[in-house]
C-alpha beads as a LAMMPS data file, in Angstrom:
LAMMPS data file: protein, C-alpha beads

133 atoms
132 bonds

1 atom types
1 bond types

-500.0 500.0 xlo xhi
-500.0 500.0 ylo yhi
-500.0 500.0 zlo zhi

Masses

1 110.0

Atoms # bond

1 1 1 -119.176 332.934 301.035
2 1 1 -118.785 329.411 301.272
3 1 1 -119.332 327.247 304.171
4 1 1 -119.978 323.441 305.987
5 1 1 -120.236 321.737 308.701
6 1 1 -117.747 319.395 310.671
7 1 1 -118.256 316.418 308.789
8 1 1 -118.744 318.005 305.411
9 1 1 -122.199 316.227 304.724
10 1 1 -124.033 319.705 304.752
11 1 1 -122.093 322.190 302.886
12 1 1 -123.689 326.017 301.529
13 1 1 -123.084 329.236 299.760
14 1 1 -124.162 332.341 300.260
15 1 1 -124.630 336.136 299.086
16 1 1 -122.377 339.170 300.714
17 1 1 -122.810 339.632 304.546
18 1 1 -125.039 341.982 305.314
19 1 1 -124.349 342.461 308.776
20 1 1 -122.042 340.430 311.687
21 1 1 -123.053 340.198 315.009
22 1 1 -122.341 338.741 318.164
23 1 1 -125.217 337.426 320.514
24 1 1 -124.956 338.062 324.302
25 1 1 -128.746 336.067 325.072
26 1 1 -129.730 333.675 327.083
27 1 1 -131.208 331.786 324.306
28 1 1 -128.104 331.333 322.154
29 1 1 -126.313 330.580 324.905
30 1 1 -127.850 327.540 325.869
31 1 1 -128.952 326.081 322.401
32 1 1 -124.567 326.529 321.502
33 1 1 -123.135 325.613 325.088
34 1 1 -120.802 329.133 324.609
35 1 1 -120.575 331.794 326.030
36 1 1 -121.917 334.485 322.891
37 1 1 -122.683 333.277 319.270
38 1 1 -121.655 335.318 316.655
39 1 1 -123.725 334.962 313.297
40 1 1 -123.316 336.595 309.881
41 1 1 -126.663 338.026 308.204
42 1 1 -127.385 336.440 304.859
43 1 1 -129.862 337.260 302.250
44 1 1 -132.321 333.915 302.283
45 1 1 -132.774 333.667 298.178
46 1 1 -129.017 333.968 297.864
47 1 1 -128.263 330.804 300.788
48 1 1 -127.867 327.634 298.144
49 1 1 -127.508 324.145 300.937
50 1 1 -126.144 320.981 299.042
51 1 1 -126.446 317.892 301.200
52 1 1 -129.815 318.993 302.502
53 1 1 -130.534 315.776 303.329
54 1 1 -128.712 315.761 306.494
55 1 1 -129.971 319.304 307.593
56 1 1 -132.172 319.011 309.970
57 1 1 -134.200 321.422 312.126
58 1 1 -135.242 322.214 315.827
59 1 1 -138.082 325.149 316.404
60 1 1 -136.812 326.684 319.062
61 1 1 -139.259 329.384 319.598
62 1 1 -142.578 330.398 318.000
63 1 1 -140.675 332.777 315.515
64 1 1 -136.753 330.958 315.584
65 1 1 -136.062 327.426 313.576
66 1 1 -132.529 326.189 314.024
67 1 1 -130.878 324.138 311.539
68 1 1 -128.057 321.873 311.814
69 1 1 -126.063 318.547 310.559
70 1 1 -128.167 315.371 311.546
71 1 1 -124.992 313.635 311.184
72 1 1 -122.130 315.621 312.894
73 1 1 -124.850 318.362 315.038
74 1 1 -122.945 321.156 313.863
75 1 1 -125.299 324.237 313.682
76 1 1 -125.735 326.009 310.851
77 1 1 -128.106 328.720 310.495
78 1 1 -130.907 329.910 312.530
79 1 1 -134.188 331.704 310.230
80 1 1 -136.540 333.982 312.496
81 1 1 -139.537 334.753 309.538
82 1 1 -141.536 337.345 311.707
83 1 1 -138.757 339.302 312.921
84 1 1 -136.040 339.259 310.111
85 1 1 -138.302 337.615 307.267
86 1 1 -135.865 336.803 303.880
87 1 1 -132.475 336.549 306.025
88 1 1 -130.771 333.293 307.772
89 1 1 -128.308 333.962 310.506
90 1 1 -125.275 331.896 309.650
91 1 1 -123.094 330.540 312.111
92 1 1 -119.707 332.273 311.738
93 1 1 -117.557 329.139 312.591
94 1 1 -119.294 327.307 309.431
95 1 1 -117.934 329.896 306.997
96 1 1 -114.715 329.040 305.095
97 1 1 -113.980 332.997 305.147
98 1 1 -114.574 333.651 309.012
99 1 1 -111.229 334.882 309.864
100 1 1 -111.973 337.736 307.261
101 1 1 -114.882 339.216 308.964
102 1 1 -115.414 341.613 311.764
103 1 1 -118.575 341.776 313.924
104 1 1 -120.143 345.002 313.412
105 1 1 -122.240 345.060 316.725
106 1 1 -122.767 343.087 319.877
107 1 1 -126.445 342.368 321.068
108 1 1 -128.251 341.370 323.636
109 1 1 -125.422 342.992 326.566
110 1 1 -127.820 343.072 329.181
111 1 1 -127.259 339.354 329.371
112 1 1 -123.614 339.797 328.253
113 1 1 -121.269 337.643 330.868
114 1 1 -119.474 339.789 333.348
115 1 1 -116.061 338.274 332.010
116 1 1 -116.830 338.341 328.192
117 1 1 -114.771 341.943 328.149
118 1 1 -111.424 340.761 329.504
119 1 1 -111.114 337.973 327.495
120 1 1 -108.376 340.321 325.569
121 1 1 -106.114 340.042 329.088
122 1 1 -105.883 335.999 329.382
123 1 1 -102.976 334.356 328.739
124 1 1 -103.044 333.047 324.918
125 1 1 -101.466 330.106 323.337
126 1 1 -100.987 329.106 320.158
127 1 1 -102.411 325.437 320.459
128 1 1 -103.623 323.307 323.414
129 1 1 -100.913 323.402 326.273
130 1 1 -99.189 320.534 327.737
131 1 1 -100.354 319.225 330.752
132 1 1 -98.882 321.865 333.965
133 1 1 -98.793 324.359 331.128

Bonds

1 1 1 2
2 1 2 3
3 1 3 4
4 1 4 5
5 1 5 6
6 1 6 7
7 1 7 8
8 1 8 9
9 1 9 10
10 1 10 11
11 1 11 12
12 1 12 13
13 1 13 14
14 1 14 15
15 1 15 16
16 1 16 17
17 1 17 18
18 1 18 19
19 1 19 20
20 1 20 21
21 1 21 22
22 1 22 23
23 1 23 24
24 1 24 25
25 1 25 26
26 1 26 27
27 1 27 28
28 1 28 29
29 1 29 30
30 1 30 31
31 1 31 32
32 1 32 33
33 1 33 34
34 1 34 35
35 1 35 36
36 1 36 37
37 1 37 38
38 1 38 39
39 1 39 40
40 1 40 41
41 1 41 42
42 1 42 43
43 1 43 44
44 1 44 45
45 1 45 46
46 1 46 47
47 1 47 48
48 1 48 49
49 1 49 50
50 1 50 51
51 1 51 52
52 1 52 53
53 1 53 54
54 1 54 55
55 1 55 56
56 1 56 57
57 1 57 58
58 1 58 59
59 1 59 60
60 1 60 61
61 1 61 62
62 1 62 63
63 1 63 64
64 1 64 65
65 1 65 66
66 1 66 67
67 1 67 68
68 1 68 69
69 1 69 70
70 1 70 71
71 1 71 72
72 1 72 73
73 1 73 74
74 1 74 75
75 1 75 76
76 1 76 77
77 1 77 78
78 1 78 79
79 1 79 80
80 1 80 81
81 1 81 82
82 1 82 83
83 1 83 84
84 1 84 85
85 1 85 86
86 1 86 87
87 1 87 88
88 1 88 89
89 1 89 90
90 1 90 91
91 1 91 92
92 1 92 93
93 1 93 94
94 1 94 95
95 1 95 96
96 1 96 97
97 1 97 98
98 1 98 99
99 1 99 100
100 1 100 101
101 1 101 102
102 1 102 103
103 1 103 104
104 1 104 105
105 1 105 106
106 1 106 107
107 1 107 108
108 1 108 109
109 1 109 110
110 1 110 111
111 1 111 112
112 1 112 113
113 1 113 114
114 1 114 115
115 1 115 116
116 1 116 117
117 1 117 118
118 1 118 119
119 1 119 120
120 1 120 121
121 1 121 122
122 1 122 123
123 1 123 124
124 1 124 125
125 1 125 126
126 1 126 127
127 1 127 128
128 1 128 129
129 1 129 130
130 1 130 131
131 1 131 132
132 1 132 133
């Protein structure tokens, strides 16, 4: 799997996904302003970053670091050592190949918005509408 951010300045490779999950938590939900994040499970030893030097990091919690692009502050990864030690969670919308994968579990429901479900029934378009669209 390949991947970047925005501006391209941080761009990555990784091993096979071992798992694909969407995050219903609190947490996640404030650090990415969304509603869920969805992450793909990496192997650490097999996640190569060129343009390092504009990765940067935020601890978030005593066990979660967050890294991102110090130029564009597109996330890229989170690494939680103690609880998952030797993976990164990889943000899916980083990965060239997203539109390939399916998430294989949601977590965190209890704190799953109450709309989150229906999303299916909205009205869809294909781009932005017009304005009065």
């Amino acid at each position: 799997m390949n991947g970047s951010c925005a501006c391209g300045s941080v761009t990555f490779r990784a091993g096979d996904a071992l798992q694909f999950v969407n995050c219903h938590c609190t947490l996640c939900r404030g650090l990415n302003g969304s509603a869920f994040s969805s992450y793909v499970v990496v192997r650490e030893d097999s996640f190569v970053v060129a343009g390092s030097d504009a990765l940067c990091s935020h601890t978030v919690t005593d066990r979660t670091t967050k890294f991102f692009c110090g130029k564009c502050g597109t996330p890229i990864c989170n690494a939680n050592p103690t609880t998952y030690p030797g993976l990164r969670m990889l943000y899916l919308g980083t990965l060239a190949n997203a539109s390939e994968l399916r998430p294989g579990m949601n977590i965190f429901c209890s704190s799953k918005l109450d709309w989150v479900d229906s999303m299916a029934s909205l009205h869809g378009f294909a781009e932005a509408p017009t304005r009065g669209g």
